[in-house]
Every structure is written in C-alpha cells, then in structure tokens.
PDB file of N, CA, C and O in Angstrom:
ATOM      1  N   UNK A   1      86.705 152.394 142.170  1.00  0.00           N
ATOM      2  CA  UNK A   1      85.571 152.961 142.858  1.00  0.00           C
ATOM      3  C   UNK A   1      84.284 152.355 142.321  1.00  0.00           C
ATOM      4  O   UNK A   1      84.071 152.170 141.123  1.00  0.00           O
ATOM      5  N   UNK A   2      83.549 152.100 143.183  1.00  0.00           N
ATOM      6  CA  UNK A   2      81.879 151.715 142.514  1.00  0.00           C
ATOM      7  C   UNK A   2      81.058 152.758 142.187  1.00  0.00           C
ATOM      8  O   UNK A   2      81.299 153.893 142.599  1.00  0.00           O
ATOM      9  N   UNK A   3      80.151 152.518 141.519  1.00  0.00           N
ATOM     10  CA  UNK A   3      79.361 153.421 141.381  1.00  0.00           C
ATOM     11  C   UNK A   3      77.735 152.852 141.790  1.00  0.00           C
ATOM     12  O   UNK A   3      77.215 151.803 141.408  1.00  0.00           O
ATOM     13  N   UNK A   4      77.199 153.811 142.603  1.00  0.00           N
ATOM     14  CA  UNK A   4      76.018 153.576 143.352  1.00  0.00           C
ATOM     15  C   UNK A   4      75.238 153.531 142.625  1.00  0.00           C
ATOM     16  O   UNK A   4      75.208 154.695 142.227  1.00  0.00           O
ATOM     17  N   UNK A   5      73.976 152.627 141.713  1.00  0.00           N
ATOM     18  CA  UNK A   5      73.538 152.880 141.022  1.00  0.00           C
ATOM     19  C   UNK A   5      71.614 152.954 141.723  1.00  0.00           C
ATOM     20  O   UNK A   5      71.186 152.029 142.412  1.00  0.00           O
ATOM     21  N   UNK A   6      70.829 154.056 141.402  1.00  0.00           N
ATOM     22  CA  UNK A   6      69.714 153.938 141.972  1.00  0.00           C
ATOM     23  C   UNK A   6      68.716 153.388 140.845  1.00  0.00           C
ATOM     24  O   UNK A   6      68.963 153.513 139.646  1.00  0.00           O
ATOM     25  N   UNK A   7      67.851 152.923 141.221  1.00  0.00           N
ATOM     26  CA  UNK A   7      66.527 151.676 140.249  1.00  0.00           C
ATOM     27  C   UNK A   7      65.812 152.405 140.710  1.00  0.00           C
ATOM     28  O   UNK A   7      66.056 153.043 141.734  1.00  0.00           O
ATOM     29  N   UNK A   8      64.367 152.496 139.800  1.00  0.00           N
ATOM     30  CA  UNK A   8      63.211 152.554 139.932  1.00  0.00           C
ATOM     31  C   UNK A   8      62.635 151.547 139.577  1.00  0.00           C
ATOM     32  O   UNK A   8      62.777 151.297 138.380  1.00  0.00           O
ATOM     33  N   UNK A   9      61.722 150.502 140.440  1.00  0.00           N
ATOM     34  CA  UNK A   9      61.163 149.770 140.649  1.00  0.00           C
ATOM     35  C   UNK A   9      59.590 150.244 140.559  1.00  0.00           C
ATOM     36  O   UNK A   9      59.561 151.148 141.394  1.00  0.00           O
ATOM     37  N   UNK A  10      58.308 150.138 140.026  1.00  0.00           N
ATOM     38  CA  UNK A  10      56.887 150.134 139.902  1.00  0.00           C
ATOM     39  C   UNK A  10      56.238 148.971 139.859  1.00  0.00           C
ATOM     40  O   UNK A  10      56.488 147.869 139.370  1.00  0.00           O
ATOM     41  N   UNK A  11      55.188 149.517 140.582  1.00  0.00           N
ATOM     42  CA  UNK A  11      54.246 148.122 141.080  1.00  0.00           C
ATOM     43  C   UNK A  11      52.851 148.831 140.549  1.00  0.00           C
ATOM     44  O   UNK A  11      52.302 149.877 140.894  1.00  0.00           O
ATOM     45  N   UNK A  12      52.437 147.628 139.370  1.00  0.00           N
ATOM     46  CA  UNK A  12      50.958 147.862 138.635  1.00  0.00           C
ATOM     47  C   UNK A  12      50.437 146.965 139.466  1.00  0.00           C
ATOM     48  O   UNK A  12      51.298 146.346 140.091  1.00  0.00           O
ATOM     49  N   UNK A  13      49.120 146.615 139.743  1.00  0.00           N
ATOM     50  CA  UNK A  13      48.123 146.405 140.285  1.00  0.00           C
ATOM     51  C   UNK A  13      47.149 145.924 139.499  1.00  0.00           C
ATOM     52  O   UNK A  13      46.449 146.863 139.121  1.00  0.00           O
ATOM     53  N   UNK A  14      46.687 144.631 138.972  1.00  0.00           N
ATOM     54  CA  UNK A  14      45.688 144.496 138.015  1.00  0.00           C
ATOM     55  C   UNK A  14      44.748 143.509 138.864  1.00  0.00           C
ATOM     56  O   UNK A  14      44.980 143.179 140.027  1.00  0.00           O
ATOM     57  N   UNK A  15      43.763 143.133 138.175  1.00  0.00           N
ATOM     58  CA  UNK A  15      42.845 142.253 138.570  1.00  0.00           C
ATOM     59  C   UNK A  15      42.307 141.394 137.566  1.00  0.00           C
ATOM     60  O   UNK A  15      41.487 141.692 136.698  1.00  0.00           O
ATOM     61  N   UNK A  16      43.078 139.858 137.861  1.00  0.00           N
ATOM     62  CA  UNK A  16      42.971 138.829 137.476  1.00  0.00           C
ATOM     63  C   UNK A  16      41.901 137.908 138.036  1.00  0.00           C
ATOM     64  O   UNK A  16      41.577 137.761 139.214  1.00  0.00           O
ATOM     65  N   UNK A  17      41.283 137.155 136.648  1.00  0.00           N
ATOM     66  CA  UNK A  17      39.935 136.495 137.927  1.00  0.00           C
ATOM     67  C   UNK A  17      39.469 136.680 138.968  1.00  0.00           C
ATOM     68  O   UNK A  17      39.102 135.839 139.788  1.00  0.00           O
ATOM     69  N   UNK A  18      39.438 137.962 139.042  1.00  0.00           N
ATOM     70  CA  UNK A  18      39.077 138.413 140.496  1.00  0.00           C
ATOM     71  C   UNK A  18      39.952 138.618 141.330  1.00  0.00           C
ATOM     72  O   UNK A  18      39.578 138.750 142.495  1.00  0.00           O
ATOM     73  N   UNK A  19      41.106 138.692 141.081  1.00  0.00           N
ATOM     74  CA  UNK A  19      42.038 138.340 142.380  1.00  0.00           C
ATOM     75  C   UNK A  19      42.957 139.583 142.025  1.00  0.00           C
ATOM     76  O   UNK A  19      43.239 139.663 140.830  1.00  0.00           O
ATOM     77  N   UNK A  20      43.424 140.474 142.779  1.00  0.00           N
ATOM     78  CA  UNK A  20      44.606 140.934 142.674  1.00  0.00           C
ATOM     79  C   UNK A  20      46.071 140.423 142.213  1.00  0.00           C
ATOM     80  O   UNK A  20      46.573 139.422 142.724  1.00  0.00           O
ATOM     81  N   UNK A  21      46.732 141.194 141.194  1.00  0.00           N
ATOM     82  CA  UNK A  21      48.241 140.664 140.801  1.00  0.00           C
ATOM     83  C   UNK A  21      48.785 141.728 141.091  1.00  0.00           C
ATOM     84  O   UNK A  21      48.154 142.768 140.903  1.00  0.00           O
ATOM     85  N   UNK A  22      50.250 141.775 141.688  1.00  0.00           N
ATOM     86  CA  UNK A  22      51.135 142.822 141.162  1.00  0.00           C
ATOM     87  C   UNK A  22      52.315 142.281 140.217  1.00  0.00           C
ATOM     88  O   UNK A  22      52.934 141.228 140.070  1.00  0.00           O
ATOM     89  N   UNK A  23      52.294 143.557 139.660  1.00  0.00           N
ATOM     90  CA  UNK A  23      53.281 143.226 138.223  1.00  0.00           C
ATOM     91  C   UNK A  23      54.443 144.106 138.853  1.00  0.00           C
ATOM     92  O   UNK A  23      54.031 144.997 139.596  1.00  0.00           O
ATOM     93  N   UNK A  24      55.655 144.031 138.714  1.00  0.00           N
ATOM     94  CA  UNK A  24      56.998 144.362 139.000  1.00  0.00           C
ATOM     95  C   UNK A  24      57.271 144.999 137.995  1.00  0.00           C
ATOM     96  O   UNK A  24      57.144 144.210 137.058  1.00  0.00           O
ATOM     97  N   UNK A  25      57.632 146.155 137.554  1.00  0.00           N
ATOM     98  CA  UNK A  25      58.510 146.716 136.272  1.00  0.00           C
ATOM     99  C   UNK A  25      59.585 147.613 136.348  1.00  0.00           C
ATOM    100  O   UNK A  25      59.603 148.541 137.156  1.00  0.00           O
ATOM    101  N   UNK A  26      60.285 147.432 135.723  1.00  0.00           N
ATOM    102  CA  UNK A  26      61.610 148.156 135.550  1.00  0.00           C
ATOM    103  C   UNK A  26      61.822 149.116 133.719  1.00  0.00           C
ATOM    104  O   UNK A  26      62.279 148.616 132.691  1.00  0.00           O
ATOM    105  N   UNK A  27      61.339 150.436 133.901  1.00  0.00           N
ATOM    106  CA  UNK A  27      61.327 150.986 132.828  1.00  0.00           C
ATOM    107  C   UNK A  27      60.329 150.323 131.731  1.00  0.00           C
ATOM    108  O   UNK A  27      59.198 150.804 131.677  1.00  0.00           O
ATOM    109  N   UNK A  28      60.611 149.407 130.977  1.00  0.00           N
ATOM    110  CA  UNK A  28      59.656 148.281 129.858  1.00  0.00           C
ATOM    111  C   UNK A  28      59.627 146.436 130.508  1.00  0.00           C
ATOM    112  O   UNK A  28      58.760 145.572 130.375  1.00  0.00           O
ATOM    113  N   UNK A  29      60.665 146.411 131.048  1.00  0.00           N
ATOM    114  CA  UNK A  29      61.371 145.066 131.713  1.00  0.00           C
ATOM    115  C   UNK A  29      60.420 144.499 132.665  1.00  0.00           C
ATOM    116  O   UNK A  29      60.206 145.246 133.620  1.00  0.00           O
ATOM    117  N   UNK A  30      59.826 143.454 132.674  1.00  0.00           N
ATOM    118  CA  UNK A  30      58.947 142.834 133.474  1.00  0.00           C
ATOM    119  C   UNK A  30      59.940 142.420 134.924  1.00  0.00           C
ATOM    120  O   UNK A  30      61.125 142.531 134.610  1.00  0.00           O
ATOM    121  N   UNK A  31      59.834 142.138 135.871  1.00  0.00           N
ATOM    122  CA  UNK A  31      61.238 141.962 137.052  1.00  0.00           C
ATOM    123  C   UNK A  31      59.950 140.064 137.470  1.00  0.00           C
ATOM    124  O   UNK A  31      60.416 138.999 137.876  1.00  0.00           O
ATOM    125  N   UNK A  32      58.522 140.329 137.179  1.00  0.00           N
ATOM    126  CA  UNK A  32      57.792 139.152 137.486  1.00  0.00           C
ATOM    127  C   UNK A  32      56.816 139.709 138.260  1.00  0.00           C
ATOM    128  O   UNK A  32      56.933 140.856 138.692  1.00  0.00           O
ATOM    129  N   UNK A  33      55.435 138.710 138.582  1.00  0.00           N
ATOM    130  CA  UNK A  33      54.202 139.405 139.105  1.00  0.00           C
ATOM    131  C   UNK A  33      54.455 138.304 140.983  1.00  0.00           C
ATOM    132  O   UNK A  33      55.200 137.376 141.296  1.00  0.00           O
ATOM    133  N   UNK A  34      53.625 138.920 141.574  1.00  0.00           N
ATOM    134  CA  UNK A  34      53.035 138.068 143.235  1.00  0.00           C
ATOM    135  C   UNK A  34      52.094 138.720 143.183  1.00  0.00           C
ATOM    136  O   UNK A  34      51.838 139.881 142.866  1.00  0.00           O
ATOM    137  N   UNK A  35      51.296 137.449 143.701  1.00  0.00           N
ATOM    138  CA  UNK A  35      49.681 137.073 144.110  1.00  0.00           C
ATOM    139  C   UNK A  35      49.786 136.471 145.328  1.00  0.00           C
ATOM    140  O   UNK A  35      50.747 135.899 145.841  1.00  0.00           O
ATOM    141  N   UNK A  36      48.419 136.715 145.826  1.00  0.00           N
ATOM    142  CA  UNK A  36      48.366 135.864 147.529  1.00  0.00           C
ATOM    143  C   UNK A  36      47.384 135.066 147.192  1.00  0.00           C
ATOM    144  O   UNK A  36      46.340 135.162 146.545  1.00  0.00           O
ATOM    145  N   UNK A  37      48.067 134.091 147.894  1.00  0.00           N
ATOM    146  CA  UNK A  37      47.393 132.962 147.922  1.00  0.00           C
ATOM    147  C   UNK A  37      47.167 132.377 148.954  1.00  0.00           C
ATOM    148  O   UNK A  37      47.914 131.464 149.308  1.00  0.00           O
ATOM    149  N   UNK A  38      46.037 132.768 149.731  1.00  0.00           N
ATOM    150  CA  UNK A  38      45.839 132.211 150.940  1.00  0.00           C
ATOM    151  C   UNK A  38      46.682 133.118 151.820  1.00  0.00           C
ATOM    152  O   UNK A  38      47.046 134.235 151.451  1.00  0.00           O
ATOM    153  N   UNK A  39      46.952 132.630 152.901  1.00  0.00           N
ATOM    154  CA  UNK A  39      48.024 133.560 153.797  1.00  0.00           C
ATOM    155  C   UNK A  39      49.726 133.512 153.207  1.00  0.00           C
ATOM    156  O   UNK A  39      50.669 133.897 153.899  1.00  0.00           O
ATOM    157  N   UNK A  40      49.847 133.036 151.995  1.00  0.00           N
ATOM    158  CA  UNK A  40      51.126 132.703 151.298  1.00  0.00           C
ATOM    159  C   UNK A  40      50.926 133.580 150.121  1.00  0.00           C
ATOM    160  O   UNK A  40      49.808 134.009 149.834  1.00  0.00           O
ATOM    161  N   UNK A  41      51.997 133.856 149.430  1.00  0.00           N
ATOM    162  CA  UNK A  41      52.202 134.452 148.498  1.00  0.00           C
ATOM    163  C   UNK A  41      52.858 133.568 147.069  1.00  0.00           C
ATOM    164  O   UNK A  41      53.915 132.960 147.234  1.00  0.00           O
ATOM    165  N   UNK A  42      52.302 133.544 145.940  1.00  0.00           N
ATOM    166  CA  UNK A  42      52.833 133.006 144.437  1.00  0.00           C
ATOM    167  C   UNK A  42      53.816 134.004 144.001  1.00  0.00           C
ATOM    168  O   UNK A  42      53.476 135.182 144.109  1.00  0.00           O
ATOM    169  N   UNK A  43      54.956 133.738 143.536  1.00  0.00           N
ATOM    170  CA  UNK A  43      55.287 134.622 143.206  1.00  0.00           C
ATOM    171  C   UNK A  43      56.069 134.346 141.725  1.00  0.00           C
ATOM    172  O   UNK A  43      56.806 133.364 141.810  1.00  0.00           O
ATOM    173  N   UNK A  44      56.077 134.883 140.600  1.00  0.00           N
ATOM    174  CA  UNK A  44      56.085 134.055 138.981  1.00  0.00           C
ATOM    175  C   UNK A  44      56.853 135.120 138.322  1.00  0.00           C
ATOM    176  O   UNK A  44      56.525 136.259 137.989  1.00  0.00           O
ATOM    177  N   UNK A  45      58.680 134.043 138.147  1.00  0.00           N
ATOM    178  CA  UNK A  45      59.313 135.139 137.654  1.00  0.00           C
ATOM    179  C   UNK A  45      58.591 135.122 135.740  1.00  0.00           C
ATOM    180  O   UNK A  45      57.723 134.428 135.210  1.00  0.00           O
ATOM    181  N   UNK A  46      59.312 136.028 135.314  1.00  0.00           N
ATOM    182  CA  UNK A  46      59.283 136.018 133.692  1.00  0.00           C
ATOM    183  C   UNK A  46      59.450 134.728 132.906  1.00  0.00           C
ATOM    184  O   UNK A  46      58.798 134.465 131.895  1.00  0.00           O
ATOM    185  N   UNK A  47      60.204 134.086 133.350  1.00  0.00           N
ATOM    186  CA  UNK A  47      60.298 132.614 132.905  1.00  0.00           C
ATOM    187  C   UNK A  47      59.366 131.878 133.286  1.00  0.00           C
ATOM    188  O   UNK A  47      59.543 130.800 132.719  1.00  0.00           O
ATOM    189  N   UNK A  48      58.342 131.823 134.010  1.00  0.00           N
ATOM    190  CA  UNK A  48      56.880 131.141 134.283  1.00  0.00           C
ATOM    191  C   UNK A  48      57.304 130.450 135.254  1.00  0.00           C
ATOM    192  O   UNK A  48      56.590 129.455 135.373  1.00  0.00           O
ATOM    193  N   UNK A  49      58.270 130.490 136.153  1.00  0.00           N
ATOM    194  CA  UNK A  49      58.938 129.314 137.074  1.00  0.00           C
ATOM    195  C   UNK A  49      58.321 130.241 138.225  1.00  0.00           C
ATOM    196  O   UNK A  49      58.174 131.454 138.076  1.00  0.00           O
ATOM    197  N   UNK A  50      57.867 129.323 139.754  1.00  0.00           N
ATOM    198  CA  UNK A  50      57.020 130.063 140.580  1.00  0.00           C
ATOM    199  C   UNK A  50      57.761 129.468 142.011  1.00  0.00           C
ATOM    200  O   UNK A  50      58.079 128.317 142.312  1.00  0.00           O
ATOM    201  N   UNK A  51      57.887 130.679 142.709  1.00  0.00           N
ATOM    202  CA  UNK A  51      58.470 130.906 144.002  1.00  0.00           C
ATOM    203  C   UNK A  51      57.280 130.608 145.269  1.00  0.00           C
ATOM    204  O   UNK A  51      56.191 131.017 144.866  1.00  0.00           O
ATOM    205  N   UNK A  52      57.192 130.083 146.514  1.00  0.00           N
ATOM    206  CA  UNK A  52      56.063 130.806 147.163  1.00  0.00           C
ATOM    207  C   UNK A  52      56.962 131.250 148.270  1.00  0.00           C
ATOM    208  O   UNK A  52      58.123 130.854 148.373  1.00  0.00           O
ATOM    209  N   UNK A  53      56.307 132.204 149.211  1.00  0.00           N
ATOM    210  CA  UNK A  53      56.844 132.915 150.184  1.00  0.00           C
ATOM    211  C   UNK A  53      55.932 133.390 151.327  1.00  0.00           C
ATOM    212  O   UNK A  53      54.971 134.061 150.951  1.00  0.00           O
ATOM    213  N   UNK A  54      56.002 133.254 152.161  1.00  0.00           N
ATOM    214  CA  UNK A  54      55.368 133.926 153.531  1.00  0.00           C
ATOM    215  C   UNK A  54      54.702 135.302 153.450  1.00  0.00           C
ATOM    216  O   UNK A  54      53.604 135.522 153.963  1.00  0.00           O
ATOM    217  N   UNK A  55      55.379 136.177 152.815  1.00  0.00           N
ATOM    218  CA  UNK A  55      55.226 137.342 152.925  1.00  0.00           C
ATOM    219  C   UNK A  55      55.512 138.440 151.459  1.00  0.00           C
ATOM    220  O   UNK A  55      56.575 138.254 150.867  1.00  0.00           O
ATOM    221  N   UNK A  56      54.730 139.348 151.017  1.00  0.00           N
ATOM    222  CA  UNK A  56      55.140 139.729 150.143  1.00  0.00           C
ATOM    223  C   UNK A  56      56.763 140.802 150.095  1.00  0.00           C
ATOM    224  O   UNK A  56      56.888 141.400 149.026  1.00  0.00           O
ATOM    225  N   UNK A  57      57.110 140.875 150.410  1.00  0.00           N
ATOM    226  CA  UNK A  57      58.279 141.678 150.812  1.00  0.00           C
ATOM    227  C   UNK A  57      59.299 140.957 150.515  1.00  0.00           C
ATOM    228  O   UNK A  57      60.290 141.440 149.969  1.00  0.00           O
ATOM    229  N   UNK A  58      59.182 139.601 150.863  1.00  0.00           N
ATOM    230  CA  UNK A  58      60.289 138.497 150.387  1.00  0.00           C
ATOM    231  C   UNK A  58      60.513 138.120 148.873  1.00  0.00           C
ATOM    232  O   UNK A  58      61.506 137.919 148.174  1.00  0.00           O
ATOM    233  N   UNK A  59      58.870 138.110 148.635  1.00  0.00           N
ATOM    234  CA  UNK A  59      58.775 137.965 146.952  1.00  0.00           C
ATOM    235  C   UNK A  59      59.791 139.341 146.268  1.00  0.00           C
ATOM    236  O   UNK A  59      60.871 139.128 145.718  1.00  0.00           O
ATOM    237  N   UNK A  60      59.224 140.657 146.429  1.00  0.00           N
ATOM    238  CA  UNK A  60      59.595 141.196 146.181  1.00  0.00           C
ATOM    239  C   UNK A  60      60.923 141.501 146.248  1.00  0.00           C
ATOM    240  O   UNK A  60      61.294 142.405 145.499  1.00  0.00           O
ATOM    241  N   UNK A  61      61.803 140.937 147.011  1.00  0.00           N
ATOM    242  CA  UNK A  61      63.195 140.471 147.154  1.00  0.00           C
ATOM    243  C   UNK A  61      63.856 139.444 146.103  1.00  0.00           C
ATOM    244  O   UNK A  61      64.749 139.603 145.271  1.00  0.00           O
ATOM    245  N   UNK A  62      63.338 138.706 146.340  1.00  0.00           N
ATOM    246  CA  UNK A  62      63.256 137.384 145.393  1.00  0.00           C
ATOM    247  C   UNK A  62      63.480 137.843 143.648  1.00  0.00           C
ATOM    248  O   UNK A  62      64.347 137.340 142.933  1.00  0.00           O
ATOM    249  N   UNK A  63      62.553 138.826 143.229  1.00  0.00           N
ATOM    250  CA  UNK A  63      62.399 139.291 141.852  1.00  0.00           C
ATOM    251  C   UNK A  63      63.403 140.200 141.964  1.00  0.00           C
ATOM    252  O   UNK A  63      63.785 140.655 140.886  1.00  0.00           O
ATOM    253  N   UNK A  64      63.943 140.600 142.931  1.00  0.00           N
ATOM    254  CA  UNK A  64      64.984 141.889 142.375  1.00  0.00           C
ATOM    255  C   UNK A  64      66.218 141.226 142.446  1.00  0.00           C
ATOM    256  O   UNK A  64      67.152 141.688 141.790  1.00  0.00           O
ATOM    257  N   UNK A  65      66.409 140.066 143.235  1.00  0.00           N
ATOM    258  CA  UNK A  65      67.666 139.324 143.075  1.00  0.00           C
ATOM    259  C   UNK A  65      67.708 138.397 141.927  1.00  0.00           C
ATOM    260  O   UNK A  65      68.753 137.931 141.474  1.00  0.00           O
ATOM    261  N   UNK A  66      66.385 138.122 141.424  1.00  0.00           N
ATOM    262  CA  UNK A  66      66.488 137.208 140.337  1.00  0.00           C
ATOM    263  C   UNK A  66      66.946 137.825 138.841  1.00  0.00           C
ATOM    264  O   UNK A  66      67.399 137.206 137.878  1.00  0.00           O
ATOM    265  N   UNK A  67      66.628 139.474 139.002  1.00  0.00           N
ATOM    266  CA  UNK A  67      66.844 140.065 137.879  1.00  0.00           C
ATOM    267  C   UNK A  67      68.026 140.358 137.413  1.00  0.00           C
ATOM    268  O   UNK A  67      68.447 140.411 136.258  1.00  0.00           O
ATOM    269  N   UNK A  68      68.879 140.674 139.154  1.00  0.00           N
ATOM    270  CA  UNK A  68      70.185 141.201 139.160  1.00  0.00           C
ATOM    271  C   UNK A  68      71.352 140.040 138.411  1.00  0.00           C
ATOM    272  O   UNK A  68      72.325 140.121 137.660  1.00  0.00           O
ATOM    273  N   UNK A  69      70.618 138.993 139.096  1.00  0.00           N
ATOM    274  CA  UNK A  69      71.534 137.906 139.190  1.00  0.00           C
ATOM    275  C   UNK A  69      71.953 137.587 137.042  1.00  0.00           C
ATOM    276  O   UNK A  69      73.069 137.428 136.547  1.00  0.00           O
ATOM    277  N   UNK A  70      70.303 137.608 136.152  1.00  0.00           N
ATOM    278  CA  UNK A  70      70.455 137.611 135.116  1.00  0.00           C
ATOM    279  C   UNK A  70      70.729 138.291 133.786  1.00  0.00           C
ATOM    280  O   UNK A  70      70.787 138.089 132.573  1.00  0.00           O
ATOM    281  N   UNK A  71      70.897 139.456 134.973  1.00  0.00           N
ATOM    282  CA  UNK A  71      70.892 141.360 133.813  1.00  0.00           C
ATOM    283  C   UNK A  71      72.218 141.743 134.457  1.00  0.00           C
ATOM    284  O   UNK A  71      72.079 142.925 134.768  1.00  0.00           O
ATOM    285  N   UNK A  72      73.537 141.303 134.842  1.00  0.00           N
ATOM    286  CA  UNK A  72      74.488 141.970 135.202  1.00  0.00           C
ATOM    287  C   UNK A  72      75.359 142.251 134.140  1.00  0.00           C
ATOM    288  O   UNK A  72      76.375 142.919 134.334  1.00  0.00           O
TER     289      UNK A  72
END
C-alpha cells in the first residue's frame, strides 16, 4: 500500500534590487527562488543552476520535481 504523503510548501516574498523574489520553502529546506524577468520567469534551484520558464506555475513545478527527484 502507499502512503499519501501531504507537503507544505511556503512562498516568502522578498525584495531584491528592487525586484521581487520568491523563495520556495519546505519546513527549513530551501526547494529554490523565481523571479520575472521580463514576460519570462528565472527560476534558481539551490545549486545556483537556473531554469527559465513561461510562466510561474511551471517554475514552481520544476522546484518541486527537482526536490523530489533529490530527497527521495
């Protein structure tokens, strides 16, 4: 049998050079931040390696598969 496991996911909000970041966190665990950039989105896991994406929703996809994939 599996077991369903539910996450809490939080989104901080800071302001970098002026610009809006969101930070991703999981309990203490960074998951990685997205910024917009232009009509595109940056998106920078924990390892400093950077995604871009159309839309933030994807980013935010992106960081939760990247976490899963390295925290199983």
């Amino acid at each position: 049998m599996s077991k369903e496991k539910n996450i809490e996911i939080q989104e901080k909000e800071q302001k970098v050079d002026g610009q809006t970041v969101s930070e991703f966190v999981m309990g203490n665990t960074s998951l990685g931040k997205i910024k917009a950039d232009g009509k595109r989105f940056v998106v920078t896991y924990p390892s400093g390696e950077e995604f871009h994406t159309s839309n933030k929703a994807t980013g935010v996809d992106a960081l939760i598969r990247e976490f899963h994939l390295h925290h199983s």
